[in-house]
C-alpha positions in Angstrom: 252.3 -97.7 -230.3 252.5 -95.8 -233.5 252.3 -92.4 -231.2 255.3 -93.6 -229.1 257.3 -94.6 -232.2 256.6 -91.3 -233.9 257.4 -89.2 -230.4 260.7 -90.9 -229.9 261.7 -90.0 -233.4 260.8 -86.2 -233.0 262.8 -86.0 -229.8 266.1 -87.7 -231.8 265.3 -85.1 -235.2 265.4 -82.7 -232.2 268.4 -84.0 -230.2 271.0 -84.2 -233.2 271.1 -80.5 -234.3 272.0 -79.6 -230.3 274.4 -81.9 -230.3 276.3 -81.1 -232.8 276.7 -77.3 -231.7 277.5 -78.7 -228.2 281.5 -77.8 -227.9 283.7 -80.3 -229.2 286.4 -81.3 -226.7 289.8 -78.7 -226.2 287.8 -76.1 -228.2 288.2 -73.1 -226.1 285.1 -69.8 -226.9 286.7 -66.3 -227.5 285.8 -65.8 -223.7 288.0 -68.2 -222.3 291.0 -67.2 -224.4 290.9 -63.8 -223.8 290.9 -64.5 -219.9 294.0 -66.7 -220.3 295.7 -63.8 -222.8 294.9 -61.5 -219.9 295.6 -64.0 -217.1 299.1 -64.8 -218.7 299.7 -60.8 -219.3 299.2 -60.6 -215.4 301.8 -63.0 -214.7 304.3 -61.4 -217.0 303.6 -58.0 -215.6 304.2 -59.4 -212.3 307.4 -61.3 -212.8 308.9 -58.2 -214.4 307.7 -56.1 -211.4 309.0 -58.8 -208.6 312.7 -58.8 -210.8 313.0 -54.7 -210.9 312.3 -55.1 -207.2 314.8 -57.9 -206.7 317.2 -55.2 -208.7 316.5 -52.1 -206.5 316.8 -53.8 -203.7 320.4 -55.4 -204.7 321.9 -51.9 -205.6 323.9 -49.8 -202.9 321.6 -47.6 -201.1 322.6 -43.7 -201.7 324.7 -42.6 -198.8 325.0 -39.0 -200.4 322.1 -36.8 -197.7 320.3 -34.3 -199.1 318.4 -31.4 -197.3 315.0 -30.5 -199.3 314.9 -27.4 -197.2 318.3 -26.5 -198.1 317.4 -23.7 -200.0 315.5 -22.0 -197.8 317.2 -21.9 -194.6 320.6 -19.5 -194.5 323.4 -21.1 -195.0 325.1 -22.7 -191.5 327.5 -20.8 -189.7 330.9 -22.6 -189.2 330.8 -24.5 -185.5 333.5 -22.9 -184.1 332.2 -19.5 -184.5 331.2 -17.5 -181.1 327.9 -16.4 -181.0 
């Protein structure tokens, strides 16, 4: 009995000290903030990527044409012109 007795009070000396280093409720580690930090930095960067889209998108597309080549080709000859 006295073996029992003695056992059961080594496992509780060993039990307390775990316990208390066991998280304590909301506490969140260093890990888990940081992914919220960056999960939250994600959302931001997306919501100001989906509103500068929204914003390009409700702006007059340019009517003005441009020719890249324009430079390198000779310059047009009126229509009317015989050839």
């Amino acid at each position: 009995m006295k073996r029992i007795l003695a056992a059961a009070a080594m496992m509780a000396a060993l039990v307390a000290p775990a316990a208390s280093q066991m998280s304590q409720g909301n506490q969140k580690t260093p890990l888990d903030l940081q992914y919220e930090r960056e999960r939250q930095d994600q959302q931001a960067n997306e919501r100001a990527y989906n509103d500068q889209m929204k914003r390009l998108k409700s702006q007059a597309p340019t009517t003005a044409k441009t020719d890249p080549w324009a430079g390198v080709r000779p310059p047009s000859e009126p229509t009317n012109a015989k050839r």
